[in-house]
C-alpha positions in Angstrom: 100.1 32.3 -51.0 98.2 30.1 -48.7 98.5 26.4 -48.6 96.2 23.6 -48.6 96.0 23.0 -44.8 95.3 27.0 -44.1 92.5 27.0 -46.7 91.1 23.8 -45.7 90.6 25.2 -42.3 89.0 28.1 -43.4 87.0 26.5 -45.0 85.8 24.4 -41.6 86.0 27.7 -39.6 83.6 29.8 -42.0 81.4 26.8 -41.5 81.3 26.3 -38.5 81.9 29.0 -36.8 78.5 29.8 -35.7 77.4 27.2 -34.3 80.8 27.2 -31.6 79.9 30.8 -31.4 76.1 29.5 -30.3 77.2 26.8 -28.1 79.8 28.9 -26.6 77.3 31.4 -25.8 74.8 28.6 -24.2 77.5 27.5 -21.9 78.8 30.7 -20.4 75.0 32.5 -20.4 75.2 35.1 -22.9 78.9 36.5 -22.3 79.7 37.8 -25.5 83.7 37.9 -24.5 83.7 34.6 -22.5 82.2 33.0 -25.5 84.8 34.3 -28.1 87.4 33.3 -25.6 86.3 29.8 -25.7 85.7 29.9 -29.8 89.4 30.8 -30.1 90.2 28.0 -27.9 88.2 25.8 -30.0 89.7 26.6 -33.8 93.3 26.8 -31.9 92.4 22.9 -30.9 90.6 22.1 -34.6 93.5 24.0 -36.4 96.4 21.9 -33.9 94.3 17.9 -34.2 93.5 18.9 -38.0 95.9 16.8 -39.6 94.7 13.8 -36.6 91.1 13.7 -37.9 90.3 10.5 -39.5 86.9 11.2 -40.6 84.7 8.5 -38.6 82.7 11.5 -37.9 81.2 14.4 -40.0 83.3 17.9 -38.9 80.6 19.2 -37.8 80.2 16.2 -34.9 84.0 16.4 -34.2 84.1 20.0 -33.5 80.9 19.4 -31.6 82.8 17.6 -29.5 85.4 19.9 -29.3 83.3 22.8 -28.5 81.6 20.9 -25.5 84.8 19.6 -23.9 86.1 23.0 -24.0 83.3 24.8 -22.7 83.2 22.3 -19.6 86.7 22.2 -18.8 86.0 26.1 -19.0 83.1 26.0 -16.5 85.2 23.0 -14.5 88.2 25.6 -14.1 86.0 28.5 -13.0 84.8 26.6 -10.0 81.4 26.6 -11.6 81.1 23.0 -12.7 77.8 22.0 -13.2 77.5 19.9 -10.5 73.7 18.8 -10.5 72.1 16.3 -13.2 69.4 18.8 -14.2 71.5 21.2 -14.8 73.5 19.4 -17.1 70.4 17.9 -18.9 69.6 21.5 -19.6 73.1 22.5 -21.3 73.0 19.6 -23.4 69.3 19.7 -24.3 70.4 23.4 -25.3 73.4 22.4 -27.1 71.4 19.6 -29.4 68.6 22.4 -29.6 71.5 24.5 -30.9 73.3 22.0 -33.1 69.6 21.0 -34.9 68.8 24.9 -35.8 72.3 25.2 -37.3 71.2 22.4 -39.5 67.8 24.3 -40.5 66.4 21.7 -38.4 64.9 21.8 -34.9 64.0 19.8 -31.7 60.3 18.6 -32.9 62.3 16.7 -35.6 64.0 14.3 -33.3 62.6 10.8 -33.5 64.9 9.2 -31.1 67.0 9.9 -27.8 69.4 7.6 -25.9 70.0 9.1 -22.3 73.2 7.3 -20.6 73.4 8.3 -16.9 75.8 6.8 -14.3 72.7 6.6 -11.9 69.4 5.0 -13.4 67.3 6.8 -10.7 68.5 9.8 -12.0 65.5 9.5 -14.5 62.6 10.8 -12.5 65.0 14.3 -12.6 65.9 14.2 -16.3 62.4 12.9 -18.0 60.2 16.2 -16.8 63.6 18.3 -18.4 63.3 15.8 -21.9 59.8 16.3 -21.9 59.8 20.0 -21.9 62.0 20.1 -24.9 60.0 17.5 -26.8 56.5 19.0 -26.3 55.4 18.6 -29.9 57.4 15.4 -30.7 57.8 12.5 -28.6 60.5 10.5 -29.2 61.6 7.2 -28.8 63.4 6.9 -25.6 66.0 4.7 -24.0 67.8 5.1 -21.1 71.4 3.5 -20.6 72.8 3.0 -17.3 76.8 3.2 -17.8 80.0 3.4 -14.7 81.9 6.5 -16.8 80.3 9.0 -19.4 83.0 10.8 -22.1 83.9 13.6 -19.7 84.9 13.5 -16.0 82.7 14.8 -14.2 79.5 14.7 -16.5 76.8 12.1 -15.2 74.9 12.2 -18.0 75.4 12.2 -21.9 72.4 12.4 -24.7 72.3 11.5 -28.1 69.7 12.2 -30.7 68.5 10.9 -33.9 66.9 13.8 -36.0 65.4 13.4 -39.5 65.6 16.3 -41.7 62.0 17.8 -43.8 62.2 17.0 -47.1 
């Protein structure tokens, strides 16, 4: 008989799943093993923090989270850290591009970015990549200059507002 705990994860897993598998995917180019290496890793960390989730964020944003710090330290590990700030622009516009379809919703629904880089002059690299991904909608931009982002050695982090067709 299963208890609470195992079918409350199921539960997240079965929802979730594909989205990590997408993201996983994204991050590691299309390697169908490498990816499923890195989900496992994922619902080994959800299933182990479980019971530490306080829910100041939806699942789906915590294991976001999850998922992306797990697929850098992945790239980090394999001496193949993405080591340029266009590059890492383009993982995370891919992972948002990712997250949004999961949601049945997609990029030209965005309405607002926040861009936090550790160098402001960084922009004149990043805005031609934002552009490219927001060629129907234009949203409203701001750019944050910050001295640390989330995860060592990341210079840039996004965030994006989305609204949803009714």
């Amino acid at each position: 008989m299963k208890n609470s705990r195992t079918e409350h994860f199921e539960t997240i897993y079965h929802q979730h799943q594909p989205m990590v598998l997408q993201m996983c995917l994204g991050f590691v180019k299309g390697d169908k093993d490498i990816a499923n290496d890195l989900l496992q890793e994922v619902f080994i960390s959800v299933w182990n923090n479980l019971e530490k989730f306080k829910g100041a964020s939806t699942y789906k944003t915590w294991i976001y989270r999850i998922t992306v710090n797990t697929c850098l330290q992945y790239i980090k590990n394999e001496k193949k850290e993405i080591n340029d700030i266009e590059k890492q622009t383009e993982f995370i516009f891919e992972a948002i591009d990712s997250i949004l379809k999961e949601a049945d919703s997609s990029l030209d629904n965005v309405v607002k970015t926040v861009i936090y880089v550790k160098d402001v002059n960084d922009f004149s690299k990043i805005s031609p990549i934002r552009n490219k991904y927001f060629e129907k909608s234009k949203p409203v931009s701001t750019l944050v200059e910050i001295s640390n982002t989330v995860r060592k050695g990341c210079d840039i982090e996004i965030e994006v507002i989305a609204i949803k067709d009714l």
